[in-house]
C-alpha positions in Angstrom: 114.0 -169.1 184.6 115.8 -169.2 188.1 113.5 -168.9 191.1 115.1 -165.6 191.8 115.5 -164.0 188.7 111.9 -162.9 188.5 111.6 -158.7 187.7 108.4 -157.8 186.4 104.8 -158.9 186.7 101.9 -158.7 184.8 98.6 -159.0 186.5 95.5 -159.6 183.9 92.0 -158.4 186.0 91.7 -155.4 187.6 89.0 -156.9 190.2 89.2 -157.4 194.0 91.5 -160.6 193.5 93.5 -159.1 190.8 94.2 -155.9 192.1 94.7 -157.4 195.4 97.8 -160.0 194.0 98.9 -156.6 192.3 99.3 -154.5 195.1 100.8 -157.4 197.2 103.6 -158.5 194.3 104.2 -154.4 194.3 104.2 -154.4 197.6 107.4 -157.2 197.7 109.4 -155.2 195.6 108.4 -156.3 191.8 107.8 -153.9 188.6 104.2 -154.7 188.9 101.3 -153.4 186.2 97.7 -154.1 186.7 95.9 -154.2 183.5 91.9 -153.7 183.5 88.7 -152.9 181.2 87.1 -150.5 183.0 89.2 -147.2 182.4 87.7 -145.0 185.3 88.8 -147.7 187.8 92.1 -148.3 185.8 93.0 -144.3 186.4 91.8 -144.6 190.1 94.0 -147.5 190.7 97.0 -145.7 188.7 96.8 -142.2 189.8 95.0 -142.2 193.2 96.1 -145.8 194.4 92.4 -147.1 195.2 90.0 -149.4 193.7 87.1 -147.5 194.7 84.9 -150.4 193.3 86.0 -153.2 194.8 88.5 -152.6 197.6 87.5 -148.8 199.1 89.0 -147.0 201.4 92.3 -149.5 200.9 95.4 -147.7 199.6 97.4 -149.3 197.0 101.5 -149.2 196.8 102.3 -146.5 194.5 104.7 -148.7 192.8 101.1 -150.0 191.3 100.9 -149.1 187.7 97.9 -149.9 186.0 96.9 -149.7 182.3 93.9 -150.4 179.7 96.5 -151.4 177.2 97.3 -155.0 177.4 100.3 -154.4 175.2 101.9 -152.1 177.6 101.2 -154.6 180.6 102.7 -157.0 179.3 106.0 -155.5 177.7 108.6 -157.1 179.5 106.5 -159.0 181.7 108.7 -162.0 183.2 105.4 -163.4 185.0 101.9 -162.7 183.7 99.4 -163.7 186.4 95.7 -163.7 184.8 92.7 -163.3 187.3 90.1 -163.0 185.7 86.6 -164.8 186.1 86.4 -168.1 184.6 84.1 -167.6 181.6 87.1 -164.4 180.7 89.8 -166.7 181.0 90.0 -168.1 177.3 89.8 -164.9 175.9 92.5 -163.3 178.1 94.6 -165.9 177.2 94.3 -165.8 173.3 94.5 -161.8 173.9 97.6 -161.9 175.6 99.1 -165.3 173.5 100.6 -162.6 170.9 102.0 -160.3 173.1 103.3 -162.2 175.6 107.2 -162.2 176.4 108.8 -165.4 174.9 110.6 -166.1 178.3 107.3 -165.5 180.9 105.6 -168.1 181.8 101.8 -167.7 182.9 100.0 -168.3 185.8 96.2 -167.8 186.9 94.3 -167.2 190.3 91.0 -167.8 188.5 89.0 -170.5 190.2 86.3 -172.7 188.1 86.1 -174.8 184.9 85.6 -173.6 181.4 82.2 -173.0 180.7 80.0 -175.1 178.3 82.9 -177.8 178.1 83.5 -178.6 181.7 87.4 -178.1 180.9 90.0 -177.5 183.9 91.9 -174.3 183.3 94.7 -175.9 182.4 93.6 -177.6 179.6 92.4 -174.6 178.1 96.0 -173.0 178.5 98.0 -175.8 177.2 95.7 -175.6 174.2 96.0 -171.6 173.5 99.3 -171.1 175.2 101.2 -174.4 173.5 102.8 -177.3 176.0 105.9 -175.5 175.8 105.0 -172.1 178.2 105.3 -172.9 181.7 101.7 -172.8 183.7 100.6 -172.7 187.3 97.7 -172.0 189.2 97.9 -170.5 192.8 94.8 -170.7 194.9 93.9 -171.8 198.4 92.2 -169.8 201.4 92.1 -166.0 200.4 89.7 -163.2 200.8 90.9 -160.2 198.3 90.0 -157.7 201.1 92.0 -159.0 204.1 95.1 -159.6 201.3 94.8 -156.4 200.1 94.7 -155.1 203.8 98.0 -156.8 204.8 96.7 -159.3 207.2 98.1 -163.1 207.4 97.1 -165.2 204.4 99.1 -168.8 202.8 98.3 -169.8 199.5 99.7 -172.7 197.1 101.3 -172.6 193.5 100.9 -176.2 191.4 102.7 -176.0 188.0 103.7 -178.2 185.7 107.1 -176.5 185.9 108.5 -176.6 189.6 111.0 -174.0 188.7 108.4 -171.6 187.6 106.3 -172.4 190.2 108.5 -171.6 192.5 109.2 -168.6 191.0 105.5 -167.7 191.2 105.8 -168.8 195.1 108.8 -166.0 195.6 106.7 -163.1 193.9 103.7 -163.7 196.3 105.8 -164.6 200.0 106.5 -162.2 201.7 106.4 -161.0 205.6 102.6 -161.6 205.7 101.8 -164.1 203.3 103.1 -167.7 202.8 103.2 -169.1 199.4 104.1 -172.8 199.4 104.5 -175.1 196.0 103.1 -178.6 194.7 102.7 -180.1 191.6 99.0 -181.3 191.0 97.3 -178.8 189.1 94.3 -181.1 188.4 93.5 -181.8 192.2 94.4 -178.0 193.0 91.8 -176.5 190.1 89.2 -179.1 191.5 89.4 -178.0 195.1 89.6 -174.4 193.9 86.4 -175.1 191.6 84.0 -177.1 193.9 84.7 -175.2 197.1 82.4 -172.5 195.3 79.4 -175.1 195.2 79.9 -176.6 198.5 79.9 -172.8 200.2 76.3 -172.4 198.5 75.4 -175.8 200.8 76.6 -174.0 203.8 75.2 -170.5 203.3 71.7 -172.3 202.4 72.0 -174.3 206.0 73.2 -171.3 207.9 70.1 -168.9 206.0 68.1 -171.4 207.2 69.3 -171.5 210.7 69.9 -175.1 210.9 72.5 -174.6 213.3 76.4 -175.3 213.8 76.1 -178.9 214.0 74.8 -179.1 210.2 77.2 -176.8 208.9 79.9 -178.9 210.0 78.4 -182.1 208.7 77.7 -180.2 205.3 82.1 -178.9 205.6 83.0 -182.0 205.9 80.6 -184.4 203.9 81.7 -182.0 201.0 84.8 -182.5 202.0 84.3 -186.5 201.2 82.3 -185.1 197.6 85.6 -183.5 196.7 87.9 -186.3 197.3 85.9 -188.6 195.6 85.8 -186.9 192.1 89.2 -185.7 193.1 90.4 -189.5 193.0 88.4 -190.5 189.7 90.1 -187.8 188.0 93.3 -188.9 189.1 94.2 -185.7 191.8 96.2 -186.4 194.7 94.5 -187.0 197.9 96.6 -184.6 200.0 96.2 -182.0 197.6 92.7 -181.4 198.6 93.6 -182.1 202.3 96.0 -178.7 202.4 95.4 -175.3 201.3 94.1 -176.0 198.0 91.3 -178.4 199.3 90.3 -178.2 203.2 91.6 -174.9 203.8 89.5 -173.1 200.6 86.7 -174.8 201.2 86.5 -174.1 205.3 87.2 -170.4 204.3 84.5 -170.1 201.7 82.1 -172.3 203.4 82.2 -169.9 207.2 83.4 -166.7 205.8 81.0 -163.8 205.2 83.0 -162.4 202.6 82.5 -165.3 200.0 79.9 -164.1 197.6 78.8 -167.9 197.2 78.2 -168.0 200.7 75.8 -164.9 200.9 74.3 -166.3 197.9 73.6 -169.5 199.9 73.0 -167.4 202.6 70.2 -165.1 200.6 68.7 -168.5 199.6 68.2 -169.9 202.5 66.5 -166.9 204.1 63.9 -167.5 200.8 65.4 -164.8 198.7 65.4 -165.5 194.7 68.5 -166.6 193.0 68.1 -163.1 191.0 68.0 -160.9 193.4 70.6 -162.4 195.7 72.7 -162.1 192.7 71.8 -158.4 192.2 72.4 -157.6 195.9 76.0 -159.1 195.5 77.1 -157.0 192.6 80.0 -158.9 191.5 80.8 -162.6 189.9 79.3 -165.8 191.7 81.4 -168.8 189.9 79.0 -171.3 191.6 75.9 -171.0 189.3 78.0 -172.1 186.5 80.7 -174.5 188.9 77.9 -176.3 189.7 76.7 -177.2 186.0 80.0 -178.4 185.4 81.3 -180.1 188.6 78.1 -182.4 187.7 79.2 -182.8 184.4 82.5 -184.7 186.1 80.5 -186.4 188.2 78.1 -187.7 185.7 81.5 -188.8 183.3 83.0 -190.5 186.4 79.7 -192.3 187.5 80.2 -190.3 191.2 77.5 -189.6 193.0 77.7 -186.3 194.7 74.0 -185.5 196.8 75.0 -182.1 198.3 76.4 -180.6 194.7 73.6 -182.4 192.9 70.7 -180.7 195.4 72.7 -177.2 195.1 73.2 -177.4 191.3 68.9 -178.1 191.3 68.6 -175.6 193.8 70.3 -173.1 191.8 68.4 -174.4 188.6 65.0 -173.5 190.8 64.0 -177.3 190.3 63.6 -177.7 193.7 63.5 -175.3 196.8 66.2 -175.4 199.7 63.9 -177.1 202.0 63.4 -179.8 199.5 67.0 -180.2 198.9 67.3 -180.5 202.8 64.9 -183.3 202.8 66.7 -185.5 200.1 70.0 -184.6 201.8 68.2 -186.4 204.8 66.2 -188.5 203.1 69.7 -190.7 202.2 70.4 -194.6 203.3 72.8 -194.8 206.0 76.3 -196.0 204.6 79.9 -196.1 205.5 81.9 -192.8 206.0 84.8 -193.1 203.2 85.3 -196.0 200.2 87.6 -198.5 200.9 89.7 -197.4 198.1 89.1 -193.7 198.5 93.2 -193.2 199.7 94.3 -196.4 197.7 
């Protein structure tokens, strides 16, 4: 498919992120339909161009369509863009594999691993979609809210198919958002993944009011946690130094509109997992993300001390105060591996 031949979209998740990507592609000019579950917020989005759930008060294009049918979203569909939560995302894709145009590719904004398996997206969509469909995943910095409001945002597409990848790039730039391209979906799903569990880290610090100084160390000692698995599993380095990697993870980890963050945050103030949870109201990947970004770790004999004290802190096994200690508690050592960029 040229870069420019792109017509119609079909965006899978009707939640903040989804509708968000939906308004924006509508926005730039595309024959865009939303499909969702929920059919009260599905009419909303359709007939009164609101989400009133997740983005209130925001008006929609009304180019928007949006539909409960997934057969009707995806008639004619020359991109389908899923964004769904990670534990929907094999689901979504066997739903759609039958009904999917034989020419669109697919491409995801959902962030996180599969659950139970440890899986990277990808994997799970070579396996339901075939090796044959062209995939790519486009995440980096981006709060649904300030997309959805029209305010500055860049983002990155890897693919496996720099054609279609590119052709996912041109749906999403526009005047107020930049969509660049690269080619390592492994190291871009990891960044995209772990950001989640290193934003917990920060919130926790920050609840506790341990100051500026730790937050930075925690940034960018995650930072060195997400290069390190990132090289054992064979990622780029630079991917995780862009958009993908350092720019995610600075958003997530300072920004008051991550949900991980006010989880963190609600921890670290001595509030329980539960009711943080609760008070959110909406998906936190990082409960799960952590479970699994161990899981790498442990297969790639890495050690990772801030993601192995959240993933216990989330578990209960240990309070944040104790995880603070063993963060502490650590020998003195040499800033990067020698091979880290070899």
């Amino acid at each position: 498919m040229e870069a420019n031949a792109l017509a119609s979209v079909a965006v899978l998740g009707a939640g903040s992120w989804g509708t968000a990507l939906a308004a924006l592609i509508a926005r730039h000019g595309h024959p865009t339909v939303l499909w969702g579950r929920d059919g009260d917020g599905v009419d909303a989005i359709d007939q009164r161009h609101e989400n009133p759930r997740y983005l209130p008060g925001i008006a929609l294009p009304d180019t928007l369509r949006a539909t409960t049918d997934l057969a009707v979203a995806l008639k004619g569909a020359d991109l389908v863009l899923v964004v769904v939560p990670s534990h929907a995302f094999a689901e979504t894709l066997r739903k759609l594999a039958p009904l999917r145009p034989a020419h669109a590719g697919v491409a995801w904004a959902t962030k996180g691993f599969e659950p139970g398996s440890g899986r990277f997206l990808h994997e799970v969509a070579e396996e339901v979609l075939g090796e044959d469909v062209p995939l790519a995943v486009v995440t980096g910095p981006s709060f649904a809210k300030e997309v959805a409001q029209g305010l500055p945002t860049a983002l990155t597409v890897h693919g496996s198919d720099g054609a279609f990848a590119q052709s996912v790039a041109d749906a999403l730039h526009g005047p107020a958002f930049r969509a660049y391209t690269g080619n390592d979906m492994l190291g871009a799903e990891l960044g995209g993944a772990m950001k989640n569990v290193l934003a917990v880290a920060t919130g926790v610090a920050d609840g506790m009011q341990l100051g500026l100084n730790a937050r930075a160390g925690l940034i960018t000692r995650g930072l060195n946690e997400m290069l390190r698995l990132n090289h054992a599993i064979g990622g780029k380095a630079e991917t995780l130094m862009g958009l993908a990697g350092l720019g995610d993870l600075v958003l997530t980890c300072t920004g008051d509109l991550s949900r991980n963050r006010r989880l963190g945050l609600a921890l670290g103030r001595g509030q329980s997992i539960a009711d943080a949870v609760r008070e959110i109201g909406q998906v936190v990947e990082s409960v799960q993300t952590a479970d699994e970004v161990m899981r790498q770790a442990e297969r790639h004999g890495i050690e990772l001390p801030i993601s192995s004290a959240v993933q216990a802190v989330l578990h209960g096994e240990i309070t944040p105060a104790e995880g603070l200690r063993l963060l502490l508690s650590r020998e003195q050592k040499p800033e990067y591996p020698r091979d880290l960029f070899g």
